[in-house]
Backbone bond lengths (Angstrom), bond angles and torsions (degrees), N, CA, C in turn:
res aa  C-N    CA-C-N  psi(-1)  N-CA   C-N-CA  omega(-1)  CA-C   N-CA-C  phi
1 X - - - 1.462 - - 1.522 109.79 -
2 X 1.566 109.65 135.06 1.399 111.00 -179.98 1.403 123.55 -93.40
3 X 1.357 121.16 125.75 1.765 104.75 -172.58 1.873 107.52 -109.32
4 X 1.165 118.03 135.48 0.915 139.28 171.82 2.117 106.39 -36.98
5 X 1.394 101.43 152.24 1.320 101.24 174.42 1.830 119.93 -40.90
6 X 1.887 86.46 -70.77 1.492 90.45 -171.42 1.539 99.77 -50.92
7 X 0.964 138.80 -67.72 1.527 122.17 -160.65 1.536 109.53 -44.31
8 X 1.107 110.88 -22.12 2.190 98.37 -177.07 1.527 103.13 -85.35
9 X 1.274 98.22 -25.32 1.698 98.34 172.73 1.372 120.43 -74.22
10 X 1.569 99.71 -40.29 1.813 102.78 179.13 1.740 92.51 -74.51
11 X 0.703 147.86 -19.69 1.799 136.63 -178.66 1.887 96.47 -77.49
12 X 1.383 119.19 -57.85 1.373 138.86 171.86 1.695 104.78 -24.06
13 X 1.689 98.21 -72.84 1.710 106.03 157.33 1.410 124.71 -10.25
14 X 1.867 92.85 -90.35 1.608 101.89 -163.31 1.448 117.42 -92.06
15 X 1.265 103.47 21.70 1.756 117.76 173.59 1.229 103.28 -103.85
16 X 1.409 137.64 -36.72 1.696 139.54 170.80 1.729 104.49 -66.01
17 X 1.373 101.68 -47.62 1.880 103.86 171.69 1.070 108.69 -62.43
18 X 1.489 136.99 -47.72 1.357 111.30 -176.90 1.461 130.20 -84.10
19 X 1.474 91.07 4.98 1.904 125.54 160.59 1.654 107.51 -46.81
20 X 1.080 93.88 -71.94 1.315 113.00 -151.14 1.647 99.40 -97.66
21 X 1.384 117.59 -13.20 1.960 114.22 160.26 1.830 116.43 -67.87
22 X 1.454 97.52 -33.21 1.800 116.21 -162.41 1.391 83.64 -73.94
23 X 1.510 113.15 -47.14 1.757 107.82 -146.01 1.400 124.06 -105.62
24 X 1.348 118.97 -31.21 1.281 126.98 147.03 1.217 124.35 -76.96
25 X 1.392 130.25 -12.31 1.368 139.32 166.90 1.302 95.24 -69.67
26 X 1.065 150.02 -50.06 1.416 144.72 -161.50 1.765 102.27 -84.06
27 X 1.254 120.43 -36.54 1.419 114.06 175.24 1.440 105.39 -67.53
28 X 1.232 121.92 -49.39 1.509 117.11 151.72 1.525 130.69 7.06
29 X 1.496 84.74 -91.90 1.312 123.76 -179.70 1.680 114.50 -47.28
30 X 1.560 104.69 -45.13 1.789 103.48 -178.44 1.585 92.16 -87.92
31 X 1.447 143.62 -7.32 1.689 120.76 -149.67 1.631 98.58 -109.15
32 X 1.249 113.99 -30.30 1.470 139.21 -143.55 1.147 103.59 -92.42
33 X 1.607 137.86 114.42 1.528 133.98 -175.99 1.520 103.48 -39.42
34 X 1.692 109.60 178.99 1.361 118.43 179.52 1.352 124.23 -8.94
35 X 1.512 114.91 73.53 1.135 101.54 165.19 1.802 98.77 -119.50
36 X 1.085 132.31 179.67 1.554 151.75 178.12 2.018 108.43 -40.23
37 X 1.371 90.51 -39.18 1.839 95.85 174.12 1.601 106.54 -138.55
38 X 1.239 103.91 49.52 1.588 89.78 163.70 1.934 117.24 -97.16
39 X 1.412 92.63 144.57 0.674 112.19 -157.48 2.147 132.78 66.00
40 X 1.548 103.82 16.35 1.610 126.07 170.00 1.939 95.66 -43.37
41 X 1.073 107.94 -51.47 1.432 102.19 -158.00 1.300 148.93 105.33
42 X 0.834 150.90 159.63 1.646 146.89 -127.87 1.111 104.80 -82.85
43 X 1.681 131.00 -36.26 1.646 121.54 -167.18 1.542 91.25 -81.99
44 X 1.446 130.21 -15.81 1.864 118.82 170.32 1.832 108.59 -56.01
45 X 1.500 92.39 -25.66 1.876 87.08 -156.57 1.772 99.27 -72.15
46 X 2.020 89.61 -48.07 1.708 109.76 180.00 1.566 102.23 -38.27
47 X 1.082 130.66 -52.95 1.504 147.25 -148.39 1.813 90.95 -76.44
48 X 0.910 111.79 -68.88 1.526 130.97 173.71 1.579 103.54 -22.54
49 X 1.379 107.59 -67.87 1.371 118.55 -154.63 1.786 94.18 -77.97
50 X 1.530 118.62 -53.29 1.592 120.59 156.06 1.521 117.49 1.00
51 X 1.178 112.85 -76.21 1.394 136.12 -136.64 1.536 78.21 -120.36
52 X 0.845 148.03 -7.40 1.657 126.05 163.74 1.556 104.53 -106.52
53 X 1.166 128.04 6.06 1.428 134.10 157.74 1.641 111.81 -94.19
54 X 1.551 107.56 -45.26 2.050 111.05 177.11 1.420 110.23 -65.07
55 X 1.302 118.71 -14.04 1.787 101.80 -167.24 1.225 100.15 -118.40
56 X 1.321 133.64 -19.94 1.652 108.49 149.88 1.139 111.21 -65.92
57 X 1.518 148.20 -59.93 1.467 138.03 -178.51 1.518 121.11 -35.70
58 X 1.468 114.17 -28.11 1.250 112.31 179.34 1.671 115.10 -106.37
59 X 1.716 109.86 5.91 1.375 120.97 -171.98 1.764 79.15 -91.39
60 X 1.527 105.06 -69.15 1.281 118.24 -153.25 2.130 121.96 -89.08
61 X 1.687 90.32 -26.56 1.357 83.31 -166.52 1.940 113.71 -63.15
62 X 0.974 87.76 33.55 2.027 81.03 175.51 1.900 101.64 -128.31
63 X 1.365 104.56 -2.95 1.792 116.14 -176.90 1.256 100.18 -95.63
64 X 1.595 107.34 -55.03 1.546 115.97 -157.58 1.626 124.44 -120.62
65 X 1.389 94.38 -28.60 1.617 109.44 -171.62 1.415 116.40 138.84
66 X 2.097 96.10 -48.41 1.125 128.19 178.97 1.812 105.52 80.83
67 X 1.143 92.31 32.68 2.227 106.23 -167.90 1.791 84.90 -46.17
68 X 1.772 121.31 -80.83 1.109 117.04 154.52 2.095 93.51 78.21
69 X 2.294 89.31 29.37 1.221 92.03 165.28 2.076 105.34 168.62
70 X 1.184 105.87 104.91 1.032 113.82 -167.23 1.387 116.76 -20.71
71 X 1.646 105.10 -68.16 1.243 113.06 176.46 1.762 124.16 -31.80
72 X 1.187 126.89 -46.67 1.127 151.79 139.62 1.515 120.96 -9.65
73 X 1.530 83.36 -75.02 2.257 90.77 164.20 0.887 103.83 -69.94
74 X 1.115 146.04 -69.59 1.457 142.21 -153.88 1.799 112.77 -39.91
75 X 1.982 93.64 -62.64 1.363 91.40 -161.20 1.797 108.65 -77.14
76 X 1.338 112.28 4.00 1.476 115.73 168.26 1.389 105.87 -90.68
77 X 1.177 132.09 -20.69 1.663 110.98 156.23 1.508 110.58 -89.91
78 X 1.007 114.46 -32.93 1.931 88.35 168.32 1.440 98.95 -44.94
79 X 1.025 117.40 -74.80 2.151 119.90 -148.29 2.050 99.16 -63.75
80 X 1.683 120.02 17.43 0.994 95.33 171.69 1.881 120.02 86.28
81 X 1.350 117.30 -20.74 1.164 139.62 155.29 1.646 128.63 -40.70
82 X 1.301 109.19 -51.04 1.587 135.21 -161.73 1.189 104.37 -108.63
83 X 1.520 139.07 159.74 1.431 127.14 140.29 1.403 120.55 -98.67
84 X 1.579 102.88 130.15 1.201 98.82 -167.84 1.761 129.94 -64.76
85 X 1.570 101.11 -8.98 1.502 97.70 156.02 1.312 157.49 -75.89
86 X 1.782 97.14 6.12 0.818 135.27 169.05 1.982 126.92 -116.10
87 X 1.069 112.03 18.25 1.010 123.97 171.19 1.799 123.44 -90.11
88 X 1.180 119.27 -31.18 1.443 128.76 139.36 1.413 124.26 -39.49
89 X 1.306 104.59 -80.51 1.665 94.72 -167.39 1.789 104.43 -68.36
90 X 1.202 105.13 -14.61 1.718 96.71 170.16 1.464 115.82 -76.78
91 X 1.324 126.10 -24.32 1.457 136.05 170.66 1.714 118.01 -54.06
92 X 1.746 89.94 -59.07 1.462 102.65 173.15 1.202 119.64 -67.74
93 X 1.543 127.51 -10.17 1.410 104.34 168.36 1.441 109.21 -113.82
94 X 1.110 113.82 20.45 1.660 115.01 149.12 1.234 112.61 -98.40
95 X 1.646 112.31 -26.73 2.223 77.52 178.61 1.998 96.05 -94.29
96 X 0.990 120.90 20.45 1.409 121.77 170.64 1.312 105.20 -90.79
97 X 1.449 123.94 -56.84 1.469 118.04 152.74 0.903 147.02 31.37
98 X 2.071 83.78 -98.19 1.221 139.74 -157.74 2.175 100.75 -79.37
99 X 1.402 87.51 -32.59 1.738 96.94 -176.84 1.779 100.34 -81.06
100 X 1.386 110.55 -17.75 1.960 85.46 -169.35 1.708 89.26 -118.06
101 X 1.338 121.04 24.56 1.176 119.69 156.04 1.723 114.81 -95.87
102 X 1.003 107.00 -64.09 1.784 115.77 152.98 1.558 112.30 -5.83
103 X 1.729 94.43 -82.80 1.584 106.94 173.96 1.200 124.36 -54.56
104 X 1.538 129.02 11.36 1.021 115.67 172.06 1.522 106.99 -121.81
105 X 1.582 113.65 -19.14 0.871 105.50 146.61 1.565 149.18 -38.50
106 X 1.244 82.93 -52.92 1.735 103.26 -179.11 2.033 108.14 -70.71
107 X 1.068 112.37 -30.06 1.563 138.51 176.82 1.588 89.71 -55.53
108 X 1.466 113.87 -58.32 1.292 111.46 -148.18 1.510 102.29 -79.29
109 X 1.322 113.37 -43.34 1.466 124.89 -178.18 1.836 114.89 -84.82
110 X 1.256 96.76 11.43 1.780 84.33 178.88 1.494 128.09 -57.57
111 X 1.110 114.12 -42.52 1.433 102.36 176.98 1.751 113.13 -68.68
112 X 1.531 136.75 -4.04 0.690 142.34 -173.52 1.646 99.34 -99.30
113 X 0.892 124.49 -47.54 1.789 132.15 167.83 1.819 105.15 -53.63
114 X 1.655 124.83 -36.82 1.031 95.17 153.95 1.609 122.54 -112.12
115 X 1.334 128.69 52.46 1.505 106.97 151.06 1.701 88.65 -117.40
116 X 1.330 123.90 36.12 1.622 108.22 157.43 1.182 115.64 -130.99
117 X 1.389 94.31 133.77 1.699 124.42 177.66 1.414 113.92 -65.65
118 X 1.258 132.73 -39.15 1.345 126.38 -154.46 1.507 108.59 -97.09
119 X 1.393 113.86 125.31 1.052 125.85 -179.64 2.182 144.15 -63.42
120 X 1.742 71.53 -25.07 1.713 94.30 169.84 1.968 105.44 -84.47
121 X 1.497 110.47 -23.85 1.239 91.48 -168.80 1.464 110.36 -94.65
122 X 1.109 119.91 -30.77 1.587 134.40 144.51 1.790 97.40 -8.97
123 X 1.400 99.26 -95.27 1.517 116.06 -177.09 1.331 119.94 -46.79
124 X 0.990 136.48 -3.26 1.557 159.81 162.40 1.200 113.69 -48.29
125 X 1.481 83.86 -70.27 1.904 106.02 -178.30 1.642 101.94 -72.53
126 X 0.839 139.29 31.03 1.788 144.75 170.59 1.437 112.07 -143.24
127 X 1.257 125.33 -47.78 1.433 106.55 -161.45 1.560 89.41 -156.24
128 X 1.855 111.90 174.94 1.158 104.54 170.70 1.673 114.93 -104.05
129 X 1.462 107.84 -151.15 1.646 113.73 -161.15 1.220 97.66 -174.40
130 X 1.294 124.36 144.46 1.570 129.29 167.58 1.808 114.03 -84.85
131 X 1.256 106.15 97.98 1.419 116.61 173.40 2.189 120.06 -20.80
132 X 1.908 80.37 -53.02 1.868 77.18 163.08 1.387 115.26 -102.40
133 X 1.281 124.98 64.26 1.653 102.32 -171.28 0.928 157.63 39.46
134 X 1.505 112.54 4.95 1.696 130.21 -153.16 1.190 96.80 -124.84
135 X 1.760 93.02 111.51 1.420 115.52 -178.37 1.975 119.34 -77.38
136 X 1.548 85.25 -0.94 1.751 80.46 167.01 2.174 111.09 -118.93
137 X 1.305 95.71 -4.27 1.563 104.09 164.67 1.693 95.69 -82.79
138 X 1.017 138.82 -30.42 1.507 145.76 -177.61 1.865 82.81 -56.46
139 X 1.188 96.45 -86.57 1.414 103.80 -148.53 1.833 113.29 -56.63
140 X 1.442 102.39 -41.73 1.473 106.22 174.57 2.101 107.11 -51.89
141 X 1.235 115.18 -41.99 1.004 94.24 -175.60 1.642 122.04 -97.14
142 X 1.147 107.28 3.53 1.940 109.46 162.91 1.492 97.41 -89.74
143 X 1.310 149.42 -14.14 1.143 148.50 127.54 0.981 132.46 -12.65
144 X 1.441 124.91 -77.61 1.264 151.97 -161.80 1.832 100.70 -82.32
145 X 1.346 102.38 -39.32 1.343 107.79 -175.06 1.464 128.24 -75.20
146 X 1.150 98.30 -32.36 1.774 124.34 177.17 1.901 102.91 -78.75
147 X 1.026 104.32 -15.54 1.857 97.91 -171.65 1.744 78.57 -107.90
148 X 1.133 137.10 -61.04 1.412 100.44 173.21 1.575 133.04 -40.87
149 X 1.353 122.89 -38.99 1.160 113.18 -158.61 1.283 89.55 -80.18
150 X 1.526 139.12 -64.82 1.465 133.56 -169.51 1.479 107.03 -53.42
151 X 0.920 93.85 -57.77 1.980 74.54 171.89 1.649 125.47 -47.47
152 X 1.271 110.50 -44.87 1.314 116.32 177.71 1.670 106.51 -62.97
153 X 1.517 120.25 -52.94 1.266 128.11 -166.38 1.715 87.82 -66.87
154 X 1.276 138.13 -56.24 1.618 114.70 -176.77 1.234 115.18 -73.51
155 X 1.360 134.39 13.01 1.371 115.98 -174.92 1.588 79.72 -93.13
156 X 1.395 109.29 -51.65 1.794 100.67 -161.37 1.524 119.94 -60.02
157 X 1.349 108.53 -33.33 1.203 130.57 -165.72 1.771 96.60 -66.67
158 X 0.944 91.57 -68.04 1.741 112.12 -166.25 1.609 122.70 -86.61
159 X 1.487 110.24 -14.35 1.219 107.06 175.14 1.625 117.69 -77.13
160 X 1.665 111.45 -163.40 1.509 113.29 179.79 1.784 109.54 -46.03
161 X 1.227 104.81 -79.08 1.430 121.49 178.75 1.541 111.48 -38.02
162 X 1.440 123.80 -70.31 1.395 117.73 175.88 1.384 144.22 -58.43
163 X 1.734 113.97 -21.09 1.138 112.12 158.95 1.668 132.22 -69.45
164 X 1.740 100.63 -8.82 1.402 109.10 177.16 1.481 109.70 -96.75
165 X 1.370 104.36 0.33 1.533 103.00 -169.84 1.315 111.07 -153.60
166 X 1.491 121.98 75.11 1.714 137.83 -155.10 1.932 79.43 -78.17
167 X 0.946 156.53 -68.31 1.180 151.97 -135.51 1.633 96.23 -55.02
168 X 1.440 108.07 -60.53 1.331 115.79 -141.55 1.112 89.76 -65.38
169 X 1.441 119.99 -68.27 1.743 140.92 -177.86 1.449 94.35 -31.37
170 X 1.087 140.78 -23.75 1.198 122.43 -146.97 1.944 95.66 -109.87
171 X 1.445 109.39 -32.44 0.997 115.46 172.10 1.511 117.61 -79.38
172 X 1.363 137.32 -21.43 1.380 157.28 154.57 1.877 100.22 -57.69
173 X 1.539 97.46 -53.05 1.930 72.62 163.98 1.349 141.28 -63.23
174 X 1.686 95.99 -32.85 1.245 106.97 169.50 1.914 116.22 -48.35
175 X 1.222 87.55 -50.11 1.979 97.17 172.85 1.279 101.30 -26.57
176 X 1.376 100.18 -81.28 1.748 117.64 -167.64 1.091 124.41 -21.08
177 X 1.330 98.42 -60.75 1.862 114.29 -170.05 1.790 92.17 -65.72
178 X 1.107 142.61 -52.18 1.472 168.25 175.17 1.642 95.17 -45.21
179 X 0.511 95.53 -37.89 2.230 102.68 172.18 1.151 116.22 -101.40
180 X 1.402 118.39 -40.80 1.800 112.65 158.45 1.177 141.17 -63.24
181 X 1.675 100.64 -19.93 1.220 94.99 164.45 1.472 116.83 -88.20
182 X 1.739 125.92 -41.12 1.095 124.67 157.49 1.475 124.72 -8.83
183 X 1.583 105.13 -58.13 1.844 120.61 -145.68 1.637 78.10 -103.10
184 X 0.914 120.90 -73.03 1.932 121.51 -167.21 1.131 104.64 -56.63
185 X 1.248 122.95 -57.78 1.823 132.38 -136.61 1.674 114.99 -37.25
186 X 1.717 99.51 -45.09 1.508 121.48 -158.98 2.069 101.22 -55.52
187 X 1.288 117.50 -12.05 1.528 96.91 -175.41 1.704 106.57 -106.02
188 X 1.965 97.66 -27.64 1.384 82.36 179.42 1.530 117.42 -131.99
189 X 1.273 108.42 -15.10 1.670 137.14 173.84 1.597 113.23 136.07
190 X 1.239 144.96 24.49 1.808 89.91 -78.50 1.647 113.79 -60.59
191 X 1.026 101.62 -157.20 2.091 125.83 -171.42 1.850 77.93 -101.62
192 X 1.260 112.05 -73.66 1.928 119.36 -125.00 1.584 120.63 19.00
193 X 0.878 133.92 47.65 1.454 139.42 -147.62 1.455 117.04 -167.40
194 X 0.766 149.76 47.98 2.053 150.95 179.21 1.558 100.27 -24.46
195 X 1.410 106.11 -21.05 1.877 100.97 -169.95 1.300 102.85 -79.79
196 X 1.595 119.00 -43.61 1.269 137.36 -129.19 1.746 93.50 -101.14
197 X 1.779 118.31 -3.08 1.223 101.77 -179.50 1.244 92.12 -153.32
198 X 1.707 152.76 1.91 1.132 139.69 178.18 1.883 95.81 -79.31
199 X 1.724 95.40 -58.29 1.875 93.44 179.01 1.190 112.98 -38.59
200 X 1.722 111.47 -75.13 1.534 98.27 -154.98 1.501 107.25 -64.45
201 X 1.255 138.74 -7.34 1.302 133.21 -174.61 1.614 106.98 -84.68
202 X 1.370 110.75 -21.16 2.073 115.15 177.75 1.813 83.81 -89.85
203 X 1.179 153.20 -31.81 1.366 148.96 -155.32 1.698 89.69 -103.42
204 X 1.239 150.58 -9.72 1.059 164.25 178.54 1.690 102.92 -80.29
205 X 1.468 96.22 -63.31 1.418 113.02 165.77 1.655 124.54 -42.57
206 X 1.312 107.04 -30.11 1.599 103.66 -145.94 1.522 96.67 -115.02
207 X 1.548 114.63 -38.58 1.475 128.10 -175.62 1.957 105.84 -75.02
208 X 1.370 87.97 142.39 1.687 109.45 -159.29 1.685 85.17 -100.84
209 X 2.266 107.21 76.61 1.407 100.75 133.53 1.510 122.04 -94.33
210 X 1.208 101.75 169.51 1.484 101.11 -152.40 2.127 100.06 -88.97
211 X 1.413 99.18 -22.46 1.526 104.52 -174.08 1.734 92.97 -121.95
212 X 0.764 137.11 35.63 1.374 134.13 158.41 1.450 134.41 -48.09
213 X 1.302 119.37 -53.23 1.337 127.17 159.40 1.657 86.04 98.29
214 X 1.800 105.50 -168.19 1.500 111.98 158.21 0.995 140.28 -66.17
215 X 1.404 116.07 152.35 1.626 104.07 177.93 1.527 112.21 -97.27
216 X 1.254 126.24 2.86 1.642 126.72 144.00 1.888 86.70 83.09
217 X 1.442 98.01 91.54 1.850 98.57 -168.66 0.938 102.45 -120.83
218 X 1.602 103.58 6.05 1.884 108.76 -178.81 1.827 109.31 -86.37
219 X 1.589 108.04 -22.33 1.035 120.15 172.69 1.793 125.79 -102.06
220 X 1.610 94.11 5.30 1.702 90.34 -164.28 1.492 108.89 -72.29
221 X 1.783 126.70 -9.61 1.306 136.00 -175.35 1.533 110.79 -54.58
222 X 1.588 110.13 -35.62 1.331 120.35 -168.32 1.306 116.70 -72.00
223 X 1.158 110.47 -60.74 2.078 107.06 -178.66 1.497 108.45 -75.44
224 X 1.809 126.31 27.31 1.313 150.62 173.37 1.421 90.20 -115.89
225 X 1.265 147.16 -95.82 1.259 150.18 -126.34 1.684 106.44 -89.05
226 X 1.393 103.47 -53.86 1.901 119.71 172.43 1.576 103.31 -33.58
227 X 1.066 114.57 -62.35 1.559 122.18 -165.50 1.408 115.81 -65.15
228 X 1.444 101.55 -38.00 1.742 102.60 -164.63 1.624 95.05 -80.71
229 X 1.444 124.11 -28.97 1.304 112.46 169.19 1.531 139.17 -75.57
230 X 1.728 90.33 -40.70 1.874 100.06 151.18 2.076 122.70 -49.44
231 X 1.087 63.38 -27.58 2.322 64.04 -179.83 1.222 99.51 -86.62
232 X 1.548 127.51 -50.44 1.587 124.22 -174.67 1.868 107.08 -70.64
233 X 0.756 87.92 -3.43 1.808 91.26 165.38 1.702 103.95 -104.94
234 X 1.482 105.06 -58.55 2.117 81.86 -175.55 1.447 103.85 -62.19
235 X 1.346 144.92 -41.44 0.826 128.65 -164.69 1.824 110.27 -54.66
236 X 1.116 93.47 -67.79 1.664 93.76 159.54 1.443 121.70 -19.52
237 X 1.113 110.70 -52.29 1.884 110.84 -166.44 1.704 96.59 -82.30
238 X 1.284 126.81 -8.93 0.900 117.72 159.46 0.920 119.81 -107.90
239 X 1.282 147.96 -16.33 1.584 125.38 167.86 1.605 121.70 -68.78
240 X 1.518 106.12 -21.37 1.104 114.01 -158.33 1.908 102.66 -111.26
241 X 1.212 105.58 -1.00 1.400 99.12 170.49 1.890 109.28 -152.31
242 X 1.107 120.40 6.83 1.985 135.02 167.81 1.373 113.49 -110.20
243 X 1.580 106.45 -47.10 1.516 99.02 -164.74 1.590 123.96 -55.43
């Protein structure tokens, strides 16, 4: 069955929102004074980000793809994958998404945004940061991390096994992201995503918390640029040696 533009875009939409409700809702949830799991701990966030990557793929990936991340489109129209006339309006409705998923985040947790003081954990729940400061450990590992996951997400997705079986693949991606953050997460969270941390980090900017601190814009280029090149490389290693 063939679906019309707007519908891959409206899936594009509420598959980046429920991106960024699963996954920053859960950083939320552990960073944010008294709330129900603060301070739960890191496999809540992994889990978070998991399962807010598996249930759009299995809401959307038969409408849209369920990409549900720039980097994603992008490096599938470089490799010939994507059409590139369609890589725009699929962009814009992931970082549109990506902004009324945020906001609802922040909606949901407000009274928790103000009884906290600390300024790094605030910023947590929006965007990422390099644990050691190192703006080239930043980038090497949203790099490294983003060409795993697209590679991993098209082998399952798209290979023998996964094109006969969108469910499973789709729940096996969910794994991935759920292990990347596990195995990666600790230097930068990670991002792999330009949607998932340029928005809430300009909505970081704009929204009146009261202990927020900076939104660190000297570094926001990186979990933007790292990713879109880590995906245009896995994608590569898979078209050119899986597909």
């Amino acid at each position: 069955m063939g679906y019309s533009l707007m519908t891959k875009l409206a899936a594009e939409f509420v598959g980046t929102a429920i991106l960024m409700i699963f996954g920053n809702g859960a950083v939320a949830n552990v960073e944010l004074n008294a709330t129900k799991g603060h301070h739960s701990g890191w496999l809540t966030i992994a889990m978070g980000y998991g399962f807010g990557v598996m249930f759009p793929v299995l809401m959307f990936g038969g409408i849209s793809g369920a990409q549900i991340n720039p980097a994603m489109t992008i490096a599938q129209a470089v490799n010939g994958m994507f059409p590139w006339g369609q890589v725009l309006p699929f962009v814009s409705a992931q970082l549109l998404g990506a902004a009324v998923g945020q906001l609802i985040v922040y909606a949901a947790y407000y009274p928790h945004y103000n009884q906290t003081d600390s300024p790094a954990a605030i910023l947590a729940s929006f965007c990422t940061t390099d644990a050691s400061e190192s703006k080239s450990n930043y980038f090497i590992n949203e790099f490294v991390g983003t060409l795993v996951l697209v590679l991993g997400a098209l082998c399952c997705l798209e290979g023998a096994w996964g094109s006969k079986n969108k469910a499973s693949a789709a729940i096996v991606v969910g794994f991935i992201v759920w292990g990347l953050v596990t195995s990666l997460g600790g230097p930068t969270g990670p991002g792999l995503n330009p949607a998932r941390d340029l928005v809430p980090r300009i909505l970081h900017q704009l929204l009146p918390i009261e202990h927020k601190g900076t939104s660190r814009w000297d570094e926001a280029w990186i979990p933007v640029v790292a990713p879109i090149l880590g995906a245009i490389v896995g994608a590569f290693l898979f078209k050119s040696l899986f597909a």
